[in-house]
Backbone as XML, in Angstrom:
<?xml version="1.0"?>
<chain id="A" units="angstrom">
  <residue number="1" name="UNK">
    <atom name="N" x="-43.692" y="-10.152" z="12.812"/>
    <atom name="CA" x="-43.065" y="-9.891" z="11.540"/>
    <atom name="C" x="-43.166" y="-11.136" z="10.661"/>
  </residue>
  <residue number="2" name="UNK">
    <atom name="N" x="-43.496" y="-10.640" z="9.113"/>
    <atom name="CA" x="-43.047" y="-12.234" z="8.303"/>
    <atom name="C" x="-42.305" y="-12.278" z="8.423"/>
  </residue>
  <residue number="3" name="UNK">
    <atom name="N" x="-42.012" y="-13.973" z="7.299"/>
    <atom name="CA" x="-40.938" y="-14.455" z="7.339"/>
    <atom name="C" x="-40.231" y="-14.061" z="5.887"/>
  </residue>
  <residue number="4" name="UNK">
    <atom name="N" x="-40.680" y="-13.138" z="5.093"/>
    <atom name="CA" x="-40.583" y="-12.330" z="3.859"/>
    <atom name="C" x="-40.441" y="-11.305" z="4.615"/>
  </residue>
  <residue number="5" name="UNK">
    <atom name="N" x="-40.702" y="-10.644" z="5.420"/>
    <atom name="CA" x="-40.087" y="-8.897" z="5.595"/>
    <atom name="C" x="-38.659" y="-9.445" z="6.276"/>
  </residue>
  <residue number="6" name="UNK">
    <atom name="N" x="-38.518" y="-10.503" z="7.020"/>
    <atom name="CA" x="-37.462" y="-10.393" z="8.046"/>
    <atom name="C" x="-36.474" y="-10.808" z="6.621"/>
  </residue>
  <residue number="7" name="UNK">
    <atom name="N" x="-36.696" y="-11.980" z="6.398"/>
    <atom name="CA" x="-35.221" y="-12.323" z="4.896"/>
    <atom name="C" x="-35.103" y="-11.266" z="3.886"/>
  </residue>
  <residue number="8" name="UNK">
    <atom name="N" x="-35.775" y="-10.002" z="3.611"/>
    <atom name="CA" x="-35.620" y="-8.917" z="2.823"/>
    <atom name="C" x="-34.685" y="-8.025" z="3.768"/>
  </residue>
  <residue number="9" name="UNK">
    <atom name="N" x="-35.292" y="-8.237" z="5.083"/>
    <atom name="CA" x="-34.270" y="-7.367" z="6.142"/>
    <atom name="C" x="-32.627" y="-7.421" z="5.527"/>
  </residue>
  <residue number="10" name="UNK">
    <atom name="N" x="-32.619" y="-8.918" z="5.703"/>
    <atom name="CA" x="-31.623" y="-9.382" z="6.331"/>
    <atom name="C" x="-30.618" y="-9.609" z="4.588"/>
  </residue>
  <residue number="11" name="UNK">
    <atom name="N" x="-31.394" y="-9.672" z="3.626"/>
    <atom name="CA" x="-30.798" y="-9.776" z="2.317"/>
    <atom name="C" x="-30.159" y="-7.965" z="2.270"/>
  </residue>
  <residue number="12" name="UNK">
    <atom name="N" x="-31.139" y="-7.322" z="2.672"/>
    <atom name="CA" x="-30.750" y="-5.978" z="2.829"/>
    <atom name="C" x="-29.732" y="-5.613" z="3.117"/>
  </residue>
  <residue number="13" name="UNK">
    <atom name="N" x="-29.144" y="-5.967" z="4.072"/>
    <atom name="CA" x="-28.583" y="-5.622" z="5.465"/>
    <atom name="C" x="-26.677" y="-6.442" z="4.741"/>
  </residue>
  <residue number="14" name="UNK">
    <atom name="N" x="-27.115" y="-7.545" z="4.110"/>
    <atom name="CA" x="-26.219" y="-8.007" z="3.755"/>
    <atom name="C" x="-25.503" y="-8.064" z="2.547"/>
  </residue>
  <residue number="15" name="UNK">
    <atom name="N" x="-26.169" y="-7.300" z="1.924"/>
    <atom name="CA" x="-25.952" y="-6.429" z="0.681"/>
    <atom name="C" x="-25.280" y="-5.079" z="0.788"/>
  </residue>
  <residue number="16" name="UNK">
    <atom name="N" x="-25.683" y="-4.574" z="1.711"/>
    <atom name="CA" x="-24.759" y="-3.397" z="2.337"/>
    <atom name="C" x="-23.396" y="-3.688" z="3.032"/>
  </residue>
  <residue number="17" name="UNK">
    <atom name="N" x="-22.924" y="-4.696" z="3.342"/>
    <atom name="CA" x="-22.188" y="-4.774" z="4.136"/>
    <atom name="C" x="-21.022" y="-5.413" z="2.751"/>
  </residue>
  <residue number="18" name="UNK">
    <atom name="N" x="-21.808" y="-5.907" z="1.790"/>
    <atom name="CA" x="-21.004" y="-6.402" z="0.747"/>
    <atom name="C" x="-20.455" y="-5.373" z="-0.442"/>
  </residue>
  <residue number="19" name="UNK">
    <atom name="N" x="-20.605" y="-4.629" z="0.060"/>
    <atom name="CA" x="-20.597" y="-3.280" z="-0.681"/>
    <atom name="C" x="-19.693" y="-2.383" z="-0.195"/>
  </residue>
  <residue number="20" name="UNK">
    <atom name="N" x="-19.469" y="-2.889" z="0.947"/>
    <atom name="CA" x="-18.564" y="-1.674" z="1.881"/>
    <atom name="C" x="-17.145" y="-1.922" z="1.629"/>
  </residue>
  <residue number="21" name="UNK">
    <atom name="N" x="-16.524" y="-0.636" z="1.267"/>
    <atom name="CA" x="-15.187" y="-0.689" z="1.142"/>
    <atom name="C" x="-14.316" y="-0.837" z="2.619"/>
  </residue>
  <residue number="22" name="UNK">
    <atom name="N" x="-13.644" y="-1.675" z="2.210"/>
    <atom name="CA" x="-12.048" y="-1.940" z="2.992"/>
    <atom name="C" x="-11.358" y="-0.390" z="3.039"/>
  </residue>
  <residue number="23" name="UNK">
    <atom name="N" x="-10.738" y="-0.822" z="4.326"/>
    <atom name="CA" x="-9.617" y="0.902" z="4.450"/>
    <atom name="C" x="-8.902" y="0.237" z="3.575"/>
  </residue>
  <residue number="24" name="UNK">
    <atom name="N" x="-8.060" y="1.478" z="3.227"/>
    <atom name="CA" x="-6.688" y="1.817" z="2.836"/>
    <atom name="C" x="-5.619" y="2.105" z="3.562"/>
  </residue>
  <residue number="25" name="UNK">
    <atom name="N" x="-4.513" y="1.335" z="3.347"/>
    <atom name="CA" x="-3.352" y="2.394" z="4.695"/>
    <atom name="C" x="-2.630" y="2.652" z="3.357"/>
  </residue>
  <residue number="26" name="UNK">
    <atom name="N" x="-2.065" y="3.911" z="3.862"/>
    <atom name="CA" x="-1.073" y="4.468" z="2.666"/>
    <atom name="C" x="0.182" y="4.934" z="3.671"/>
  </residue>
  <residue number="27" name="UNK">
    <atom name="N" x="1.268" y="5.067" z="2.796"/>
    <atom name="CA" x="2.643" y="5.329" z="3.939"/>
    <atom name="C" x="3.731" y="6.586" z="2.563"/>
  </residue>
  <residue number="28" name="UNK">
    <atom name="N" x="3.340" y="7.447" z="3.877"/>
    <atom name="CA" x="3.907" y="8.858" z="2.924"/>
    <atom name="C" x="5.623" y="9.485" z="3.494"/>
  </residue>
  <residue number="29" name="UNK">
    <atom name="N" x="6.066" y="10.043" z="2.635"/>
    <atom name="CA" x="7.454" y="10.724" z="2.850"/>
    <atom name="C" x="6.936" y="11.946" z="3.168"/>
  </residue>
  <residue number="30" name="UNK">
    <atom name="N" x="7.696" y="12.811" z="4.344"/>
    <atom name="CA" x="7.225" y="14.071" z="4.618"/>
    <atom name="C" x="8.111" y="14.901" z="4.737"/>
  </residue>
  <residue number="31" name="UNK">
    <atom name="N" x="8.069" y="16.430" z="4.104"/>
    <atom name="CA" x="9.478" y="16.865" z="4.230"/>
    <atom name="C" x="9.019" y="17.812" z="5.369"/>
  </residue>
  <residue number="32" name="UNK">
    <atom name="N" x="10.199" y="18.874" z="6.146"/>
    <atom name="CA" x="10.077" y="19.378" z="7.054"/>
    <atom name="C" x="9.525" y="18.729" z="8.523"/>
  </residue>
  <residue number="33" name="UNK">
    <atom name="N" x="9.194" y="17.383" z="8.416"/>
    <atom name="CA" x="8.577" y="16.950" z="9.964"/>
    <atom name="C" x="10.142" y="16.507" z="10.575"/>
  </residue>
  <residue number="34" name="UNK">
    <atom name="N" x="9.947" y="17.542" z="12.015"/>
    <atom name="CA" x="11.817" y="17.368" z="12.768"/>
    <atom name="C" x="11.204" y="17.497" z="14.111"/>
  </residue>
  <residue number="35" name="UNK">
    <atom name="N" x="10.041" y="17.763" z="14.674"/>
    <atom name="CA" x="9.434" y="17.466" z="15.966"/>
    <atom name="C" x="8.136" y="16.915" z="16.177"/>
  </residue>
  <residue number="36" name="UNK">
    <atom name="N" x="7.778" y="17.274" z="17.338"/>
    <atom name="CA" x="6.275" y="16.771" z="18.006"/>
    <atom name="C" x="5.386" y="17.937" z="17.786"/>
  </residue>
  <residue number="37" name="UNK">
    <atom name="N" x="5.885" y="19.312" z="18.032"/>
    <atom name="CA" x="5.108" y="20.337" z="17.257"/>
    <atom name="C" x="4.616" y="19.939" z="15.996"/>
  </residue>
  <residue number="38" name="UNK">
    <atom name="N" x="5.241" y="19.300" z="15.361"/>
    <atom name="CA" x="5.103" y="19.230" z="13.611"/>
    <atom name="C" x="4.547" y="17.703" z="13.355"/>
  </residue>
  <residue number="39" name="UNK">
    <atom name="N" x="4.237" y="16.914" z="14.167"/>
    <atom name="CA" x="3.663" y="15.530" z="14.561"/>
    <atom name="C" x="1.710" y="16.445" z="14.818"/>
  </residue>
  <residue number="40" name="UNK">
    <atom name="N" x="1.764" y="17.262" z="15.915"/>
    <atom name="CA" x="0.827" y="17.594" z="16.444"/>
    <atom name="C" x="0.180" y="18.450" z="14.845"/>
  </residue>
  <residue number="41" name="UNK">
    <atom name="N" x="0.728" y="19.141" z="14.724"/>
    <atom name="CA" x="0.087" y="20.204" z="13.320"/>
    <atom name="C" x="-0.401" y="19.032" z="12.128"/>
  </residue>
  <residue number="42" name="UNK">
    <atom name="N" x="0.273" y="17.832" z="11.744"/>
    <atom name="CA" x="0.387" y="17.064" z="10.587"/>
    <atom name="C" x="-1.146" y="16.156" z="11.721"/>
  </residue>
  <residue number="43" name="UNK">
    <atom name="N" x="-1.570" y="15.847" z="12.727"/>
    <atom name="CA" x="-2.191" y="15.424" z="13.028"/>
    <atom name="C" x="-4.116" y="15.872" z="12.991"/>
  </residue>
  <residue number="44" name="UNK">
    <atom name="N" x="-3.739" y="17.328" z="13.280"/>
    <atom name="CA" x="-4.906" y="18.156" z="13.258"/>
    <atom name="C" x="-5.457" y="18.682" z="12.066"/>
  </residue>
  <residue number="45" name="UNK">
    <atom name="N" x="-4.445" y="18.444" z="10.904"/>
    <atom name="CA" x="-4.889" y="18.570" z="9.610"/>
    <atom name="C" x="-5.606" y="17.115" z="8.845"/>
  </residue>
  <residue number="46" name="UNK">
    <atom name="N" x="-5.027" y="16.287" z="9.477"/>
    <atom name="CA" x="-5.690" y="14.950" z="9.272"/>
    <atom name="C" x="-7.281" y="14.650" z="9.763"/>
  </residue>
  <residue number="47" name="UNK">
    <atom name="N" x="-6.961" y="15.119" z="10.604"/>
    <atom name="CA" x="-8.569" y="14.867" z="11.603"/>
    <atom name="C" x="-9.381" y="16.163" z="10.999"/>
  </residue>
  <residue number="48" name="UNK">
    <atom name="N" x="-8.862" y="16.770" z="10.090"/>
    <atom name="CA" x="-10.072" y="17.666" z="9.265"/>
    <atom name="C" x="-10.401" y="16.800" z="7.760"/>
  </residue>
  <residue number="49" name="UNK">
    <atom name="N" x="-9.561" y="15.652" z="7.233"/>
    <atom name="CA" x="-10.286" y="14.786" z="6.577"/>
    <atom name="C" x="-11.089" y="14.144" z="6.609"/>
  </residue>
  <residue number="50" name="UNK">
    <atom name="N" x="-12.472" y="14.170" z="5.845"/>
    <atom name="CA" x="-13.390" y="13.229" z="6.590"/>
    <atom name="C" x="-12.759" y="11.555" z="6.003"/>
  </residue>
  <residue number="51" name="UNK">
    <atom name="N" x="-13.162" y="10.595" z="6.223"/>
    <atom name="CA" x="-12.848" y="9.643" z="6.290"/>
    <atom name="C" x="-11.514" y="8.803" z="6.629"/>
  </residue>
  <residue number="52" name="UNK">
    <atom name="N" x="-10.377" y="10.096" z="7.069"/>
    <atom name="CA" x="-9.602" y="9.461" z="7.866"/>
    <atom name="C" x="-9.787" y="8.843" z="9.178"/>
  </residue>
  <residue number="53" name="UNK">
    <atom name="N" x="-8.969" y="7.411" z="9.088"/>
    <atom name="CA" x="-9.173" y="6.207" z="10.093"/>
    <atom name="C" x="-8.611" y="6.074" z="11.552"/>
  </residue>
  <residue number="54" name="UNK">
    <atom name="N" x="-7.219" y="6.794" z="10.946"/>
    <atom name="CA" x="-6.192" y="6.360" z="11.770"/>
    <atom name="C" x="-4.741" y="6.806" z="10.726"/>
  </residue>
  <residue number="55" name="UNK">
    <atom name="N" x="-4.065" y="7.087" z="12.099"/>
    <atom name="CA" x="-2.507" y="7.913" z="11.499"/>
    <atom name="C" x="-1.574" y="7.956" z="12.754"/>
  </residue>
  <residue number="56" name="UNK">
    <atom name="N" x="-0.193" y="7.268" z="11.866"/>
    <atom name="CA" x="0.840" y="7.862" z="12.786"/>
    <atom name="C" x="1.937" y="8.280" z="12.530"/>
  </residue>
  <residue number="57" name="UNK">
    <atom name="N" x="2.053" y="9.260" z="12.733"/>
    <atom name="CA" x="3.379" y="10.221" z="12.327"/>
    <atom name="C" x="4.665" y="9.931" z="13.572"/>
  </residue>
  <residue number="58" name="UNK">
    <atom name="N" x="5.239" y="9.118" z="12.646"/>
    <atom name="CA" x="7.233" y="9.380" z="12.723"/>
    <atom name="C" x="8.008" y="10.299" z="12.814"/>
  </residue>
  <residue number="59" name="UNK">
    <atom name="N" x="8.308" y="11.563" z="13.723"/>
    <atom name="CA" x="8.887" y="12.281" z="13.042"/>
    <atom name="C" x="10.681" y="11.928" z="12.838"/>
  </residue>
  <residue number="60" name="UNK">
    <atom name="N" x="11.213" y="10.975" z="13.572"/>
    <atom name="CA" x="12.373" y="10.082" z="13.009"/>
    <atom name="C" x="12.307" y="10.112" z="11.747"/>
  </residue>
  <residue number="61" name="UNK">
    <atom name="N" x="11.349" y="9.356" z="11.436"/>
    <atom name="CA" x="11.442" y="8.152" z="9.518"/>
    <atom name="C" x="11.190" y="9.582" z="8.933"/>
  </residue>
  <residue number="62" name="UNK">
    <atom name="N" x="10.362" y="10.380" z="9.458"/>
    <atom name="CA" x="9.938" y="11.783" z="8.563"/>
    <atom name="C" x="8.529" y="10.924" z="7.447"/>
  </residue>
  <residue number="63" name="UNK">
    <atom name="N" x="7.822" y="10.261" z="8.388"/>
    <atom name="CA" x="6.830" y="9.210" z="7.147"/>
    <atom name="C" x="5.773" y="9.598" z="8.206"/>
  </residue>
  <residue number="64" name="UNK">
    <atom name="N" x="4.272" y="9.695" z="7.440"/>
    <atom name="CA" x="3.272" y="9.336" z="8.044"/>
    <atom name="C" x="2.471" y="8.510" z="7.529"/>
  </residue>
  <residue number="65" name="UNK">
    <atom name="N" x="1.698" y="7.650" z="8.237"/>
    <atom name="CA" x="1.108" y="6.317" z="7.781"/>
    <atom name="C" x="-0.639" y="6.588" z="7.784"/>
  </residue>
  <residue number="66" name="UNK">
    <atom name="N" x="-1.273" y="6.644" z="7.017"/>
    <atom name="CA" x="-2.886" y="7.269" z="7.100"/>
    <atom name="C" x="-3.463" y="5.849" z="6.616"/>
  </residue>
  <residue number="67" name="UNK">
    <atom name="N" x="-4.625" y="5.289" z="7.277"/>
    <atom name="CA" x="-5.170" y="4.102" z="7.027"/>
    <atom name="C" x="-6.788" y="5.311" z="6.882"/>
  </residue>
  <residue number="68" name="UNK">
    <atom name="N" x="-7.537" y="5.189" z="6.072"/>
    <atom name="CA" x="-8.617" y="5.862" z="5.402"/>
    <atom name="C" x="-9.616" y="5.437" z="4.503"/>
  </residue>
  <residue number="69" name="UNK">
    <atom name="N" x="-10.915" y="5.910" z="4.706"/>
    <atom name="CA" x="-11.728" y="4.781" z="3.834"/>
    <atom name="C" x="-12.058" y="5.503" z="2.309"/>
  </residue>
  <residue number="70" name="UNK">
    <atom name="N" x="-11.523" y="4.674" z="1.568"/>
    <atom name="CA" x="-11.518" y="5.410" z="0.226"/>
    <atom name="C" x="-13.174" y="5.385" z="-0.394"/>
  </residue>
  <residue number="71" name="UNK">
    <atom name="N" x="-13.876" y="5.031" z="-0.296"/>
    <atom name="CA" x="-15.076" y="5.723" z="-0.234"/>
    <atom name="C" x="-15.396" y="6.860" z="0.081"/>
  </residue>
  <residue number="72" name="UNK">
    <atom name="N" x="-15.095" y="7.707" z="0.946"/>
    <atom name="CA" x="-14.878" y="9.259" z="1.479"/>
    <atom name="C" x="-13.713" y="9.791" z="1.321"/>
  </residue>
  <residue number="73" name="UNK">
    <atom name="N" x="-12.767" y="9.358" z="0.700"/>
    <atom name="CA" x="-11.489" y="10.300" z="0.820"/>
    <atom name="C" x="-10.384" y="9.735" z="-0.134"/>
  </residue>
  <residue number="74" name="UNK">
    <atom name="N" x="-9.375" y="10.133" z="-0.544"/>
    <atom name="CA" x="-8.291" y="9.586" z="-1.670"/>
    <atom name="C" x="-7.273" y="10.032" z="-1.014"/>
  </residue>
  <residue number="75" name="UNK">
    <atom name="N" x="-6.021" y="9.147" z="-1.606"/>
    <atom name="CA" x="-5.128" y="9.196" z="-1.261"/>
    <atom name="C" x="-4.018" y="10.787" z="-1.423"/>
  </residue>
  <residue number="76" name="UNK">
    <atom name="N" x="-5.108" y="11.361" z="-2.709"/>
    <atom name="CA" x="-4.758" y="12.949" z="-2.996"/>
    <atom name="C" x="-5.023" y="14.195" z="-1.965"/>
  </residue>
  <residue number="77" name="UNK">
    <atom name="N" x="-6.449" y="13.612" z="-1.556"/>
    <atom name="CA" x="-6.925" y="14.289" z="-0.804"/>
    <atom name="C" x="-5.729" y="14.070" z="0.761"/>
  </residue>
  <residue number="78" name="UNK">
    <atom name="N" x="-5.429" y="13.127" z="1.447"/>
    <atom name="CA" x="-4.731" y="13.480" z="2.334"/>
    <atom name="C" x="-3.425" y="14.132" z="2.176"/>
  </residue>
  <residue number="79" name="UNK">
    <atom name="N" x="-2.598" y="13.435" z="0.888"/>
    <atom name="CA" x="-1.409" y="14.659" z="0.370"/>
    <atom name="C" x="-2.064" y="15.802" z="0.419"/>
  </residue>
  <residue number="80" name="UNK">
    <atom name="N" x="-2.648" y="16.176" z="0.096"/>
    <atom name="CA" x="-3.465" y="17.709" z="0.150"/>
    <atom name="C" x="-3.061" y="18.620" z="1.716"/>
  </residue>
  <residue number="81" name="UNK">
    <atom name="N" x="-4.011" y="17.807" z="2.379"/>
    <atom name="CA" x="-3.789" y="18.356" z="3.311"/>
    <atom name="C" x="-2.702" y="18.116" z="3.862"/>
  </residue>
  <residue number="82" name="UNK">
    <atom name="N" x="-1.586" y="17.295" z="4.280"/>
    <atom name="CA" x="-0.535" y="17.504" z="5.218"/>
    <atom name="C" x="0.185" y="18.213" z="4.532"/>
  </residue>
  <residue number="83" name="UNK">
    <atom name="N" x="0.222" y="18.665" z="2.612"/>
    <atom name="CA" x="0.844" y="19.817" z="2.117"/>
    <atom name="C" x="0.890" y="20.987" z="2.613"/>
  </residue>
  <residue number="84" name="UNK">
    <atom name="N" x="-0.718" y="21.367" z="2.768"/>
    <atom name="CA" x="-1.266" y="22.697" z="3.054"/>
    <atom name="C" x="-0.941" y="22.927" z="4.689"/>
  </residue>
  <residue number="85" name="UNK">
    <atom name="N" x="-0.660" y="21.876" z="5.170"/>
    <atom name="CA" x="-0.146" y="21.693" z="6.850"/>
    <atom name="C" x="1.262" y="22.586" z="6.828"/>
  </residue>
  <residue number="86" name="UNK">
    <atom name="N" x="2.017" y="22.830" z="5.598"/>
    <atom name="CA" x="3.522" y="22.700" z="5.492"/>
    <atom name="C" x="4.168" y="21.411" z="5.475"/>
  </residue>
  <residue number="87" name="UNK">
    <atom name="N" x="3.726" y="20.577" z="4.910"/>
    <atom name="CA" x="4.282" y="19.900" z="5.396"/>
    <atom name="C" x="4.690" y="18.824" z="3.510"/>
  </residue>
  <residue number="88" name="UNK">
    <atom name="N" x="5.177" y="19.302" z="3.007"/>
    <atom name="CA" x="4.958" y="18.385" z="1.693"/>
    <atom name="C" x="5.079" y="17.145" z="1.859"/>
  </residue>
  <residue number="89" name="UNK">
    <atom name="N" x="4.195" y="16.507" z="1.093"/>
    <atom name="CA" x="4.152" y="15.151" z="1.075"/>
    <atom name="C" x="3.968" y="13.976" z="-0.037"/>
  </residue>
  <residue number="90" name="UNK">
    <atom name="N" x="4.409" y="12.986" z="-0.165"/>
    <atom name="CA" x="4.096" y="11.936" z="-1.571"/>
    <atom name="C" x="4.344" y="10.469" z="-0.943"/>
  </residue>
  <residue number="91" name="UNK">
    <atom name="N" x="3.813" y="9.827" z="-1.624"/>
    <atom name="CA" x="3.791" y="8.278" z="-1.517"/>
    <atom name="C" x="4.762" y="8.019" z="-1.227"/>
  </residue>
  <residue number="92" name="UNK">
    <atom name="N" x="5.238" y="6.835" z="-0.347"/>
    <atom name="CA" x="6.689" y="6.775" z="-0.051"/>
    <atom name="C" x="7.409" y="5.582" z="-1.751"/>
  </residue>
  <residue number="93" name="UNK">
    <atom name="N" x="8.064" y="5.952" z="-1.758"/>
    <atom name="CA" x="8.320" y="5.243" z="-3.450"/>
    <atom name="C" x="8.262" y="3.593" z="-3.589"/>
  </residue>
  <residue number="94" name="UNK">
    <atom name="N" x="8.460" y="2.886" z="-2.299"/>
    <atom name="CA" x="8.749" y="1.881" z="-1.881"/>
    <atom name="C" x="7.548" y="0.857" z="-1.375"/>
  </residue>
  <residue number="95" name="UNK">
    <atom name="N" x="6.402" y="1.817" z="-1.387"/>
    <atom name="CA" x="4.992" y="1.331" z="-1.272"/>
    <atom name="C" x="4.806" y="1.713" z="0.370"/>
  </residue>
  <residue number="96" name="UNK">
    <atom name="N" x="5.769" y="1.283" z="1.068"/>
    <atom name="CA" x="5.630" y="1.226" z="2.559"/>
    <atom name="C" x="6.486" y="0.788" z="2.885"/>
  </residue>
</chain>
């Protein structure tokens, strides 16, 4: 290989990586979550978002916490779905 294809590689390579978005964690209020049934349902609607990261549902605090790469997905889009879960949901007012 040159030494011009390999530093185009590698300018390449590092240009992409400079480009890449950071997750997001977001921390939501949830109404109706009062078990592990309703932990498990608010979970399986998540994992039909694509670019969700990672999540953990409280059902104590009644909060779920979604870390997600906003490049593939918004913070609307997961209210969306744990809505359509039953489960209404909004930003927690407090940031987190």
């Amino acid at each position: 290989m040159s030494i011009k294809w390999m530093t185009g590689l590698l300018f390449a390579l590092s240009a992409g990586l400079a480009t890449a978005v950071a997750p997001k964690e977001v921390v939501l209020d949830v109404e109706n979550l009062t078990c592990a049934a309703c932990s498990i349902t608010i979970g399986k609607a998540l994992d039909k978002v694509p670019g969700v990261q990672g999540k953990q549902v409280d059902a104590k605090a009644a909060t779920v916490t979604v870390v997600f790469d906003p490049g593939s997905t918004s913070v609307e889009t997961v209210i969306q779905a744990i809505t359509d879960a039953g489960f209404p949901a909004k930003v927690r007012a407090d940031g987190g």
